[in-house]
N, C-alpha and C positions, 0 to 999 in steps of 0.2 A: 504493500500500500504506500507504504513511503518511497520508496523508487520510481510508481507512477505519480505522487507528486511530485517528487524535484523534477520530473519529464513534461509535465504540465506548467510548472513553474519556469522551466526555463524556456519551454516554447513561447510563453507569452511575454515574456522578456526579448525574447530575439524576435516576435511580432511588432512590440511598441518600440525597439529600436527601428525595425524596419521601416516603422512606419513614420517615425522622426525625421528620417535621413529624407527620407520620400519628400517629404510636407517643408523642406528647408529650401530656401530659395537660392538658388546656384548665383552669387553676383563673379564677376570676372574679376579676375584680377589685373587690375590697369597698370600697376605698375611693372608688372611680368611680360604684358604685351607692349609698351609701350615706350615709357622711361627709361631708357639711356639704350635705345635699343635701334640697331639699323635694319631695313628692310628693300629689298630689292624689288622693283615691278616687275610682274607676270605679263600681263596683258590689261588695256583698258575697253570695258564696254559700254558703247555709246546706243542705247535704241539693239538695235538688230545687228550694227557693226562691232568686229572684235579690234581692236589695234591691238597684234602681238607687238611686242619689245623688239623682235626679230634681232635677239642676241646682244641689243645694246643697254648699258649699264644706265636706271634710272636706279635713284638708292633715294633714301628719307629716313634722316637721321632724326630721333625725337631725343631730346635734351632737354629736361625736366618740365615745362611747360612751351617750348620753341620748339619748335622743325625746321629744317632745310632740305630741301630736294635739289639732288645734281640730277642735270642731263648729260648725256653724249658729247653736248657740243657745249657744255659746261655754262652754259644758262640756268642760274636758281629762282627755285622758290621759298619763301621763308615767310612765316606768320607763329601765331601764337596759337594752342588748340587742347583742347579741353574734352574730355570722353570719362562717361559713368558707365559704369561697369555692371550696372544692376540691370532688372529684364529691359529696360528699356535700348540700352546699349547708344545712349545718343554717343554723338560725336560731331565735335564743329571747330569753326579757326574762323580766326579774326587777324589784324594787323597785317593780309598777304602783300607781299612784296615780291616780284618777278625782277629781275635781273639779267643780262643777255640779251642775244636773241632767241626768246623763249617762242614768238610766233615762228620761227622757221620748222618747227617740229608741230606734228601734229596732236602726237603726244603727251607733251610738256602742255601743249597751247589746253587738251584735253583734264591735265590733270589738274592744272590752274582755276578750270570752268570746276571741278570736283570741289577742290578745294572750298570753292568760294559758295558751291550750294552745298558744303558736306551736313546730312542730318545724322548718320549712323556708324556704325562697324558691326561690321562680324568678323568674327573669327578665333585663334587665341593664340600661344606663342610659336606657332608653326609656319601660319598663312593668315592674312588679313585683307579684309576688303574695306573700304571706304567708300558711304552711297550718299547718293541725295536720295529728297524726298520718295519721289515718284520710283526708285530702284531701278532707273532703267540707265543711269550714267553710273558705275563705279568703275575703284580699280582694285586689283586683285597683287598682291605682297606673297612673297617667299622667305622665309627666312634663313 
């Protein structure tokens, strides 16, 4: 009798754990994706078109509340940018500043228009996207 309660007793112990872990709101950790961290471009998607990188180096250094993005042809961009990590996952930038000839690339010209409509992220310390609102303009990070 005492055997099947400690078997009863512990099943409902590893139920209400389970069920804790379950019911807990997963927030992201911002400072693991982001703070003091570089990340390379994949590809940008604009609507229905993909712009790959086609092998060339776009990087986005985040340095405690700043970024700067190099291009190819060493035109930046630089602002200020802020992301919560709870469901919401916003994320945004202010103060941008382009640098170069940032319109010779279509790219760059692409990630600047992001930048300045950015509402979201997804992602975590692997791969990352940055979107506006409507999701149909981001861009996609490797790490």
């Amino acid at each position: 009798m005492k055997n099947n309660f400690k078997k009863a007793m512990k099943a409902l112990f590893l139920s209400a754990m389970m069920a804790v872990m379950v019911s807990c709101e997963k927030n992201d950790d911002i400072n693991a994706i982001f703070r003091e961290r570089t990340w390379y471009l994949t590809y940008v998607q604009s609507g229905n078109t993909r712009y790959d990188n086609k092998g060339k180096l776009y990087s986005i250094e985040f340095r405690n509340d700043k970024f700067i993005v190099t291009t190819p042809n060493g035109a930046t961009i630089k602002g200020v940018w802020f992301a919560d990590g709870g469901g919401s996952h916003t994320f945004y930038c202010r103060n941008l500043e382009k640098s170069g000839e940032l319109w010779r690339d279509d790219i760059a010209t692409k990630m600047f228009d992001i930048f300045k409509k950015a509402e979201s992220y997804e992602g975590d310390t692997n791969w990352l996207q940055i979107r506006t609102e409507d999701n149909k303009l981001y861009m996609q990070f490797y790490n």
